[in-house]
N, C-alpha and C positions, 0 to 999 in steps of 0.2 A: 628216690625219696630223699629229699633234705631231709637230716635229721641236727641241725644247727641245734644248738641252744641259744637261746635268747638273754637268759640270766642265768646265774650260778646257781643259786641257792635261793630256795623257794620259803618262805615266811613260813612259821611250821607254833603257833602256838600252843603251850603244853601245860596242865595242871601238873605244879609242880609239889601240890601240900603232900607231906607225910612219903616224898621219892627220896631214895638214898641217890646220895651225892656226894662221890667223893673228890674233894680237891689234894691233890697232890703238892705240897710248896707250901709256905707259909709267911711268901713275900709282900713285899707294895701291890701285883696285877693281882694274888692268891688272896689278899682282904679285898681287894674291889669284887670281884667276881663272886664269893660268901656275903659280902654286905649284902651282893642285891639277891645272891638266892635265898637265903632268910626271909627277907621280905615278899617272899609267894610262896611260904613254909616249907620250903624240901629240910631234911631232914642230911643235914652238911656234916660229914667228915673231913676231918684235916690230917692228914699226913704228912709231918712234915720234922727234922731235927730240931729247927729252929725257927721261930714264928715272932712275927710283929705282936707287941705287947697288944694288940687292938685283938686280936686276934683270939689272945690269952683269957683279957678279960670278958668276950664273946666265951666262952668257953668256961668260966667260971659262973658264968649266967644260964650256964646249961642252954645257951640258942644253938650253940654247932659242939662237938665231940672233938678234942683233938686228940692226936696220937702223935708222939714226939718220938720220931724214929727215920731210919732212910726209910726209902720206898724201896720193895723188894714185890716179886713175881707172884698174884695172889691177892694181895693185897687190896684188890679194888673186886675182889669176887663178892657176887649180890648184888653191886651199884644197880642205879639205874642210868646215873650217866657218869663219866670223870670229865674231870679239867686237868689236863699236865701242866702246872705253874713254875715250876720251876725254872731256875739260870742258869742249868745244867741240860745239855743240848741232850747227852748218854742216858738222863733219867727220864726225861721227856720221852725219847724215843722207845725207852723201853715200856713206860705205862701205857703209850700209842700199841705198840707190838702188840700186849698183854688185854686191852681192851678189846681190840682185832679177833683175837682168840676166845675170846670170851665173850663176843658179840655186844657190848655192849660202846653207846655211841660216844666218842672222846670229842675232846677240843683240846690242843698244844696252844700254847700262847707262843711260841715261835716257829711253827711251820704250817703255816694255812695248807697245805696242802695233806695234810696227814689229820685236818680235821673234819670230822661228821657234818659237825653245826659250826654255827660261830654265832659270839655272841655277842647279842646288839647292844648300843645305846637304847635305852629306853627313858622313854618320856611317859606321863597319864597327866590326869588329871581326876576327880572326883566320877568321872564320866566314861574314861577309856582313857585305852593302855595301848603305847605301839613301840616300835621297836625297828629298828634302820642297821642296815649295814649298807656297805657300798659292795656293787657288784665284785665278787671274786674276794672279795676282803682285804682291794689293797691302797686301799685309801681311808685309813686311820679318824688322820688328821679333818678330814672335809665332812668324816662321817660326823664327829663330835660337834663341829662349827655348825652344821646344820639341826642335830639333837638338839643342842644349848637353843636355836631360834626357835626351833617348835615349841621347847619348854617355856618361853619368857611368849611366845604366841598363846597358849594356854594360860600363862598366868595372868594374862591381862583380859582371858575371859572373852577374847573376841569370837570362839566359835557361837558362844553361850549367845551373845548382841546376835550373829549372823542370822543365828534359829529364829532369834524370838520377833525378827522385824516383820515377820507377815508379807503375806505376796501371790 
């Protein structure tokens, strides 16, 4: 029996209103990653020493929680998922470890290989919502090139023309 895989990582979409979620980091990928979890309401933790001002005033507005500290063993107990954001390869691996043991699914933003999920580019429109990675997660760059044309394909409303011409 072939037991090949065909693709890595199977499409998995998830209600995310009112799920704890903690991000670890409070860098440039640690605000990308929170901007968009906010917007499907998960309920974002930030753990982090030191955090981009965007971040700060996110936090002030009472949309995400921060906590301005290192990351230590525990810390992510309750989640429902983590993100390890950090530029520190030691802290990363260690919230990886920690999540492991605590069953709960991570994403490292520097070792695909030590992640659950990964997380896509995502596009919508008023109609639908999708989301791309590239097989295995190691093509970045090609993933986003093709995001950005689905989005400006949506914005110009051509699926909405395709529906409505009859046939």
């Amino acid at each position: 029996m072939n037991c090949r895989r065909e693709y890595s990582h199977f499409p998995f979409f998830i209600n995310l209103a009112d799920k704890k979620i903690v991000v670890i980091g409070g860098g440039k990928i640690a605000l990308r990653r929170v901007q968009v979890l906010v917007k499907f309401g998960a309920k974002v933790i930030v753990i982090a020493p030191e955090i981009k001002k965007e971040l700060d005033l996110m936090n002030q507005k009472g949309k995400i929680n921060v906590i301005k500290k290192e990351y230590k063993e525990g810390d992510i107990k309750g989640a429902d998922m983590v993100i390890a954001a950090t530029d520190k390869k030691d802290v990363n691996e260690a919230v990886v470890k920690d999540a492991r043991k605590l069953k709960i699914f991570v994403n490292t933003v520097d070792c695909k290989e030590n992640c659950d999920f990964f997380f896509p580019a995502i596009f919508s429109d008023e109609n639908i919502i999708g989301g791309i990675i590239s097989n295995n997660g190691e093509n970045h760059r090609q993933v986003k090139e093709k995001a950005s044309k689905i989005r400006e394909f949506l914005k110009r409303g051509v699926l909405q023309n395709e529906n409505n011409k009859g046939g």
